[in-house]
C-alpha positions, 0 to 999 in steps of 0.5 A: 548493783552495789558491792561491798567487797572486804579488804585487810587494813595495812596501817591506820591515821589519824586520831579523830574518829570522824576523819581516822582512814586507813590503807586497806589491801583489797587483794594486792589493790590499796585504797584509803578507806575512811574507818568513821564507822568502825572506830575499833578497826585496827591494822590487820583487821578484815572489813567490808568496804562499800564507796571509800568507807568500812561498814563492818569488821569480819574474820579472815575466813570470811574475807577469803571466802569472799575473795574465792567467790569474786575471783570464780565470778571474774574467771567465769565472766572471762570464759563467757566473753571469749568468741567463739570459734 
């Protein structure tokens, strides 16, 4: 299964906008993330990341939503793999 997961961009490089990347926090995580597709994506701007490159811009309440969801399926994925008494 593929994921696409959305992320914040900190701070940007480069002037070409086939190699222009910038550093994205995917929840405290930072990653560089090529921004070839999305030459408009600025810092502070939310985009959904999917194998080292941004695909989309969203808002910031779509990433937060996204966010609440990842972390209900992390929470309910640890109440799964708890042994039983």
């Amino acid at each position: 299964m593929c994921l696409a997961v959305p992320g914040k961009i900190l701070s940007t490089t480069g002037d070409d906008p086939i190699t222009r990347s910038g550093r994205v926090s995917f929840g405290g995580v930072v990653k560089e993330v090529s921004l070839a597709y999305l030459p408009e994506a600025k810092a502070d701007d939310y985009v959904i990341v999917h194998a080292g490159f941004a695909l989309s811009i969203v808002d910031e309440a779509e990433a937060t939503a996204v966010f609440e969801y990842l972390t209900q399926l992390a929470a309910e994925d640890g109440e799964e793999q708890e042994p039983a008494p």
